[in-house]
C-alpha positions in Angstrom: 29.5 8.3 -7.8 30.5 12.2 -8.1 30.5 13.9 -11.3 31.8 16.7 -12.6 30.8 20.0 -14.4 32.1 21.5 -17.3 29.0 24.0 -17.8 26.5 24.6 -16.3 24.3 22.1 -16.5 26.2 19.6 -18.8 26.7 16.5 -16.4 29.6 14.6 -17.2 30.8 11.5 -14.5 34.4 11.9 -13.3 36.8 9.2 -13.4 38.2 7.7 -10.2 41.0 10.0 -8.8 39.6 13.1 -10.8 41.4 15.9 -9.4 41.7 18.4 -12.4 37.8 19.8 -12.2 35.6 20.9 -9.7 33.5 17.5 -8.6 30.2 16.5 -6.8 28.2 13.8 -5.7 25.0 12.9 -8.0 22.0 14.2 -6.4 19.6 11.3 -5.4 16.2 13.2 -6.3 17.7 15.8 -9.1 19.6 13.7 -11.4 18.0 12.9 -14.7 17.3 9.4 -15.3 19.1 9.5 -19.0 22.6 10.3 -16.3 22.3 7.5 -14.3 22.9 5.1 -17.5 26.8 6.2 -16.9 26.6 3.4 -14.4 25.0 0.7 -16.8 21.6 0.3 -18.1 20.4 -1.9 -15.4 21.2 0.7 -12.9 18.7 3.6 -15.0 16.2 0.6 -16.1 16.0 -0.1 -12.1 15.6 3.7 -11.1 13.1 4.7 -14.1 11.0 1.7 -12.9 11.2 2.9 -9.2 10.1 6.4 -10.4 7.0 4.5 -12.3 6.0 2.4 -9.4 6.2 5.2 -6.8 3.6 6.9 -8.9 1.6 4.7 -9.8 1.5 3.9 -5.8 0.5 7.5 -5.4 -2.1 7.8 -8.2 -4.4 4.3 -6.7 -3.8 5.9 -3.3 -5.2 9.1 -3.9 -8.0 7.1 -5.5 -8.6 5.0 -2.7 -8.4 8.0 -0.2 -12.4 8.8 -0.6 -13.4 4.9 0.2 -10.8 4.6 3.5 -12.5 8.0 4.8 -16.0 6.2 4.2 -15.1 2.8 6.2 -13.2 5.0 8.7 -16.4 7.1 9.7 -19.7 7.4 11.2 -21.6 6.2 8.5 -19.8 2.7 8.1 -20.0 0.8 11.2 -19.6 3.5 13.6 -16.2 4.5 13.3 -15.0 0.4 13.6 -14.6 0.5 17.1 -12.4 -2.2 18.1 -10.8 -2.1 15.3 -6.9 -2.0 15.4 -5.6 1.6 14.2 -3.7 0.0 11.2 -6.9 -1.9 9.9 -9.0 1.6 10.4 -10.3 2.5 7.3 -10.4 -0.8 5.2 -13.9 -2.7 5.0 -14.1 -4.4 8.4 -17.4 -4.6 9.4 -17.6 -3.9 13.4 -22.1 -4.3 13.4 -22.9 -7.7 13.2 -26.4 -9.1 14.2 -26.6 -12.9 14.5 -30.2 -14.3 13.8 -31.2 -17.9 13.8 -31.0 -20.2 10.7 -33.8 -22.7 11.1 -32.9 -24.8 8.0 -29.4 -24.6 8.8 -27.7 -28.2 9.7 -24.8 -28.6 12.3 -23.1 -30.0 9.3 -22.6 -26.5 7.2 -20.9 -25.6 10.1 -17.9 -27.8 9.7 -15.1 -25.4 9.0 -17.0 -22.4 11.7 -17.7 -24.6 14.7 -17.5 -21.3 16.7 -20.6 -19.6 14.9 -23.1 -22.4 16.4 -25.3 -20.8 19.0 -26.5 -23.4 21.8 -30.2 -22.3 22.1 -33.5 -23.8 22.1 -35.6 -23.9 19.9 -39.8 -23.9 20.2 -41.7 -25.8 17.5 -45.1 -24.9 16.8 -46.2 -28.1 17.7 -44.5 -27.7 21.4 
């Protein structure tokens, strides 16, 4: 859409054809939202909610920035090694120690088959 300016400032759409005044296209980042109702509400309700949502976006990343440098570092898991560079920084944990369950039965292990350790195992009474 183009628009057209009588005074500075004063935003007025043009009509199709519009050859009388000076025009211009609407500027995607600079035009008020109340302007962009001149090409029906659901076209400002749609921009003013993209506006909200962007920031919004912003605002929980800037607040998550702190815990992604924390699971990215030394500290936490020692910089996930291994860890693909689009999952660095989330909670992976990369230092695992497995350790024997001795009350454990084959049978909790129905859905993780792959977490059951063949090994022996010595009973006090031989």
């Amino acid at each position: 859409g183009s628009k057209r300016t009588r005074q500075s400032g004063d935003l007025t759409r043009a009509d199709p054809g519009e050859s009388k005044f000076p025009t211009r296209l609407y500027s995607p980042l600079f035009t008020p939202l109340s302007e962009l109702g001149d090409f029906g509400i659901g076209v400002g309700l749609y921009f003013s909610s993209l506006r909200g949502i962007a920031l919004i976006t912003l605002i929980a990343g800037c607040i998550n920035l702190p815990n992604m440098l924390y699971f990215a570092g030394e500290e936490y898991s020692a910089s996930q090694p291994g860890v693909d560079f689009l999952l660095k920084g989330s909670a992976i944990c990369t230092e695992q120690v497995w350790v024997p369950c001795p009350t454990c039965l084959v049978d909790d292990f129905d859905r993780a088959k792959e977490r059951i350790a063949g090994t022996t195992t010595v009973t006090p009474d031989g």
